[in-house]
N, C-alpha and C positions, 0 to 999 in steps of 0.2 A: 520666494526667497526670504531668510529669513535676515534681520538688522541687528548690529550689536557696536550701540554706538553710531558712530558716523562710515562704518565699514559695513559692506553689502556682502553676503556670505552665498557661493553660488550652493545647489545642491550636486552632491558624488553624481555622476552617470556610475551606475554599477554594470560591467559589460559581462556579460556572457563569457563562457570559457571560448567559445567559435570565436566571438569576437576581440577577445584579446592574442588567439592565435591567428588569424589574419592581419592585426595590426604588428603583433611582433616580423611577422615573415614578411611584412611589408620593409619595414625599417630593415630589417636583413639584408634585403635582397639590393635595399640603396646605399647601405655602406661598404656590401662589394660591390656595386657600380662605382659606387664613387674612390672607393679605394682602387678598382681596375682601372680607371682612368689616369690616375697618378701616375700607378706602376707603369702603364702603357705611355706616357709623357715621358718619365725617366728613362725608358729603354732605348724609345726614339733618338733622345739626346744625345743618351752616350753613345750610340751610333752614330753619332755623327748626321742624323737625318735630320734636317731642320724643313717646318713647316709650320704653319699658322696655329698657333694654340689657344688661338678664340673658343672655336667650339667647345675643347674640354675644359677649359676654366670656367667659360658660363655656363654648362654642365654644369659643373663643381657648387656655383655660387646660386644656380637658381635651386638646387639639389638641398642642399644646405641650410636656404632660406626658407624654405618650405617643411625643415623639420625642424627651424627655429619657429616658426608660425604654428605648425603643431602642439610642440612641448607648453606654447605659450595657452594656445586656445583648442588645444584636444580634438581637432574638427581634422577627424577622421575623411570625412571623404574629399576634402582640398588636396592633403596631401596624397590620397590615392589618385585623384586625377592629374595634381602635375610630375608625381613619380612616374606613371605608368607613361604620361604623356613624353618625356625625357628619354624612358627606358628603348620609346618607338622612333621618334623623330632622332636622337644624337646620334644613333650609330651609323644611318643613313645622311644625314649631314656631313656628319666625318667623313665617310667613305666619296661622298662626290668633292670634297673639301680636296681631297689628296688626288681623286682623278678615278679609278671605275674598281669597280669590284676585288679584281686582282691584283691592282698596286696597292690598293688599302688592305690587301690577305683578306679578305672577305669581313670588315668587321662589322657590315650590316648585320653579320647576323646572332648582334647583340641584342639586335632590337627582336628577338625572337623572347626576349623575356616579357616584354608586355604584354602579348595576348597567355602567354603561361603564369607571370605574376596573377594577371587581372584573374585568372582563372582558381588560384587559388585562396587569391584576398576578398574577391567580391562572387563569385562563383559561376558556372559553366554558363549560364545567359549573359550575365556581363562582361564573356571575355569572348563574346564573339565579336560583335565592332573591331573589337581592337584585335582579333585573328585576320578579319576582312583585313582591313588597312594594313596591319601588315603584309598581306600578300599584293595588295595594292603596290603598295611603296618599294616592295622587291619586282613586282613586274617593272611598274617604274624606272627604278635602277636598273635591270638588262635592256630594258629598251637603249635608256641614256650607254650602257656600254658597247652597244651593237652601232649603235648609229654615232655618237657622239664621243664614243673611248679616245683616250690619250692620254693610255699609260706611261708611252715613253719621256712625255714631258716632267716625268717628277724624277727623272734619275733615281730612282731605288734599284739597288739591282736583284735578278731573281734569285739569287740566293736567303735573300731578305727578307724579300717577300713569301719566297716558299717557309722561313723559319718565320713567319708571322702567320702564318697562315696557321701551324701548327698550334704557335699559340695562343690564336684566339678561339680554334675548336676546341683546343682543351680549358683553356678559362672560363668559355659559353658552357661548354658540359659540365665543366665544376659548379658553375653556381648555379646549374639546373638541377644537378646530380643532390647539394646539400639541400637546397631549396626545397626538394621533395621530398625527400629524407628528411628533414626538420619537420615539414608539413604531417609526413606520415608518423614519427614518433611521437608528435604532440596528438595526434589523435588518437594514437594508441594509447596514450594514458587521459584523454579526455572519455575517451569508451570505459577504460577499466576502470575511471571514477564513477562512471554514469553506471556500468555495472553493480559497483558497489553502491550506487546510491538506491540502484533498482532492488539491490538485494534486500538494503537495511528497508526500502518501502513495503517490501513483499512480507517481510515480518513484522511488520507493524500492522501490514492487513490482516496476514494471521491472528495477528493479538488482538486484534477491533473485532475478529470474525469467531474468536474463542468467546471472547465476551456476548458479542453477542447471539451466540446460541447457548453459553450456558445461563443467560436469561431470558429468553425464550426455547418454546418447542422448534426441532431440528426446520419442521416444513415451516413454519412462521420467519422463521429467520431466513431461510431462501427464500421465501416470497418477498419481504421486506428489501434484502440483498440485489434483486427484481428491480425496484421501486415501484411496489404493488404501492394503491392509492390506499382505500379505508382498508381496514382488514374485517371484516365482518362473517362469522361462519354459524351456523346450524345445526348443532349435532344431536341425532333422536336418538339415541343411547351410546352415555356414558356410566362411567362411575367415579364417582367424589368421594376423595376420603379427607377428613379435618381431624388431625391429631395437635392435643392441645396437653401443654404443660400444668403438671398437679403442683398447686400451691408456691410457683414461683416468684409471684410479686412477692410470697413472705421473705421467699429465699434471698431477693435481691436486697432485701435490706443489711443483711448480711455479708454481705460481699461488696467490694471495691469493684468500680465498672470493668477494668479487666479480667478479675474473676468472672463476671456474669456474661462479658460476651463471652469469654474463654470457653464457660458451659453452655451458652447456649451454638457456639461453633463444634466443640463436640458431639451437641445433640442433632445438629441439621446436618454436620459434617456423612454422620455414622446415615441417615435418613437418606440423604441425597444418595450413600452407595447404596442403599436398596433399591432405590429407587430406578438408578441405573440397571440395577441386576436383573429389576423385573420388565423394563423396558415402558415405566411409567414417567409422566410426565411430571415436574415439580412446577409449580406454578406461581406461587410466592409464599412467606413466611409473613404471618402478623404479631407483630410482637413477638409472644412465647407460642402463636399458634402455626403447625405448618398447611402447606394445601397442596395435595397432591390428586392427578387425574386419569383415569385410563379409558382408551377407548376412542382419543383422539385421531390416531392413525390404526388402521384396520391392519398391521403388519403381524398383531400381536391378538388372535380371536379371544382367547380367553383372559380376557383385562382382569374379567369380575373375579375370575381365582386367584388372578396375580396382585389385586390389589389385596384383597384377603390373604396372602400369605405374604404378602409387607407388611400389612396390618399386626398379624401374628409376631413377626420377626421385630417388630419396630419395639414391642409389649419388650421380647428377649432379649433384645439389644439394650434399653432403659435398665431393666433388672439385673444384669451383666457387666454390665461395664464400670468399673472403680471407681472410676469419679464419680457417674450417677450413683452410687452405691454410697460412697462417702456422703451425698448430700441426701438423701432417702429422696430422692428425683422422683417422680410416676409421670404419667399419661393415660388420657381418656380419649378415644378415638370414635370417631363417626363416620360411618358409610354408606350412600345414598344412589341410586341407580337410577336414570334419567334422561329427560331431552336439558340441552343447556345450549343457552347462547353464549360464546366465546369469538374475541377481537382483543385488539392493542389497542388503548387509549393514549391520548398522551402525544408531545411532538418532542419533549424533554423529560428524559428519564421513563419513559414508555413503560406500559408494563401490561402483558396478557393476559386478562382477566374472563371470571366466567360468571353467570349469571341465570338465573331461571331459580324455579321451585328445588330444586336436585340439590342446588350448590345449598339453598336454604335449608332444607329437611337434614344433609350433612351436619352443615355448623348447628342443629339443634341438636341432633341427636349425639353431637361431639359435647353440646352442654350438660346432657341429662345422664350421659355416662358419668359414672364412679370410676374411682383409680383402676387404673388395671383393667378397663372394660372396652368389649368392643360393642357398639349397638349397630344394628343396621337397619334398614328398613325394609319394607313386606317384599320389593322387588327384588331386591339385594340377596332377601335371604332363600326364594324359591330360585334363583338361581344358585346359589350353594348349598342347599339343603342335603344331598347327598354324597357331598364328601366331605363336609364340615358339619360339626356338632353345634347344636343351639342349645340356648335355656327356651322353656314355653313362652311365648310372647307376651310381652309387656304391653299396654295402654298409655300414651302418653298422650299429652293436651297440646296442641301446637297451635301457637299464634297465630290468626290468620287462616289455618287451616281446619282446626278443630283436632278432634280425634284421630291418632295414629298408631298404625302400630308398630312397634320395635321388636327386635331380636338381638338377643346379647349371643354373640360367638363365644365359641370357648376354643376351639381348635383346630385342626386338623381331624379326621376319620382315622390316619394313620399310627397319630398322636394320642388316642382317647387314654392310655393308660396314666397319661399328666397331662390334664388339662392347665391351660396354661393360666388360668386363675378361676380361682372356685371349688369349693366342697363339693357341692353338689352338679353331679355329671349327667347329661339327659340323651337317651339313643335317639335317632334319626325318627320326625315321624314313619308311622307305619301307610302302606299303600292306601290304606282303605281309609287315612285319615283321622285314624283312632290317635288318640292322645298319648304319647311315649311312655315308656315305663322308666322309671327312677334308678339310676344306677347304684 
């Protein structure tokens, strides 16, 4: 509880929607009791029928007292116990008060709103007691009119008693008939909020489950989605490719931060659709450099071509596009063919990373390319060798590893008549190994 001053502040009970339609249809159902007992007082009178008006006035006042003690202290289940309790005991009171069943017109069977109240305000287990007792309390009462009746002693007469009879089947049915109907309408807009609330959660998973598979690969993400524990996998041939921006630390000096993410969103933007196109996977961006994977899922046998013709396309899309054209934009690309180890690190902000000699020999050979070039490496390129053109192979020094050899792409097979950069065009080695002839 929290103190402000010499006043003690209690905390809200915040109720449920069930639980504030149970407490409404409670209160409901006791201000037609209590209003039925008036009406039914007044009728008797002006008929001329006089009898003891104890019963309905302490009705009235214990009724009354108990939703003054409510309103005061919010204690929901007091006044469902001495409502319901009221609802069961007065009309059977009443009815032996006046003499048996039929001279009272049946109005015991007011008390049939207890075990139906309790059944709606506290639910189908708690309103059985009070269905027992009820039927209790009406065996009860035939008994007392079979053995102990004496009707005739109250002078009503049966025209009277038959138009009371009337109306307390019909007032018992009215306030059964609203009572459910109230109940059932309020649930009908408790469902079609819950629906709408179901709806607005089910697009918010969508939007949680867009995110995250367009940050991770599709199977990563339903594993995760799972609650897969580590993610840890093994894969003996892939292919890595590292496409890296020509000269843009100079460029960003140049440009306001919205210019440079602007261009670097249309350089990964135009990336990412190829990357979709070829059904490779993207795996993150470093700075100005991208990293993209194929071979991950076996859906797609020929990665090694498909990266190679992203590779290609990525060269056309840079040289092509207005923007990059207005900034004289390039890219140097590297492509590496391998076992690689691949998992999610991370419990915040996660990310699917890849790791081995493969991912490495990529990011050098993405260093040692020049603008406009693709290098690859010896396994890279005897798997493209014959539908892709090469320059003769380069010698390059790699840290850790030593001597390596590279191959610069030039294009497609289909392509050779424009290679997509370079003067000098080289045919396909020959079977026997000899050394290509110069275009």
């Amino acid at each position: 509880m929290q103190h402000i001053g010499s006043k003690e502040i209690k905390p809200e009970i915040m109720d449920t929607q069930e639980e504030k339609l149970r407490k409404s249809l409670l209160i409901f159902a006791a201000a037609f009791m209590t209003l039925g007992v008036m009406l039914w007082l007044a009728i008797y009178w002006l008929m001329g029928l006089n009898f003891s008006s104890n019963v309905p006035l302490g009705y009235q006042a214990i009724s009354v007292t108990s939703l003054v003690y409510y309103m005061r202290t919010r204690n929901f289940e007091v006044l469902r116990f001495v409502q319901l309790t009221l609802f069961l005991f007065a009309p059977f009171v009443m009815q032996w008060s006046i003499g048996s069943s039929i001279t009272s017109s049946g109005v015991a069977l007011w008390a049939l709103l207890a075990p139906i109240g309790a059944l709606v305000v506290s639910g189908w287990r708690d309103s059985i007691p009070w269905f027992v007792a009820y039927m209790v309390l009406t065996a009860v009462s035939g008994f007392f009119d079979f053995y102990l009746g004496t009707g005739a002693t109250t002078g009503i007469p049966m025209n009277t008693i038959g138009v009371f009879f009337a109306l307390n089947f019909a007032a018992m049915s009215s306030i059964l008939y609203f009572l459910v109907r109230y109940f059932v309408i309020e649930t009908e807009k408790i469902k079609t909020q819950l629906d709408q609330q179901h709806a607005l959660l089910a697009e918010e998973q969508k939007k949680s489950e867009r995110v995250l598979f367009n940050v991770l690969p599709s199977n990563i993400a339903e594993r995760l989605k799972n609650n897969q524990g580590l993610i840890a996998d093994g894969y003996a041939d892939v292919t890595v490719m590292f496409a890296d921006l020509v000269n843009f630390t100079q460029l960003t000096e140049q440009m306001s931060p919205e210019q440079m993410v602007g261009l670097l969103n249309t350089v990964f933007s135009g990336f990412d659709e190829l990357s979709e196109k070829y059904g490779l996977e993207k795996i993150k961006t470093i700075g100005d450099a991208y990293m993209v994977v194929g071979g991950l899922s076996r859906e797609r046998p020929d990665y090694v071509e498909d990266m190679a013709n992203m590779a290609i396309e990525m060269l056309e899309f840079v040289a092509r596009h207005p923007a990059l054209v207005k900034r004289n934009l390039g890219i140097h690309i590297g492509i590496a063919t391998g076992p690689v180890v691949a998992g999610v690190i991370g419990t915040k902000r996660f990310i699917y990373d890849l790791w081995g000699d493969t991912v490495n020999i990529a990011s050098r050979l993405t260093d040692d390319a020049k603008a406009g070039h693709i290098l690859t490496d010896k396994l890279t390129y005897n798997r493209l060798r014959f539908g892709y053109l090469f320059e003769p192979p380069n010698i390059l020094n790699v840290k850790g590893k030593g001597e390596m050899t590279s191959y610069r792409m030039l294009g497609r097979v289909t392509h050779a008549v424009e290679p997509v950069v370079g003067s000098n065009v080289y045919r396909l080695p020959a079977a026997d190994g000899t050394s290509p002839a110069s275009a």
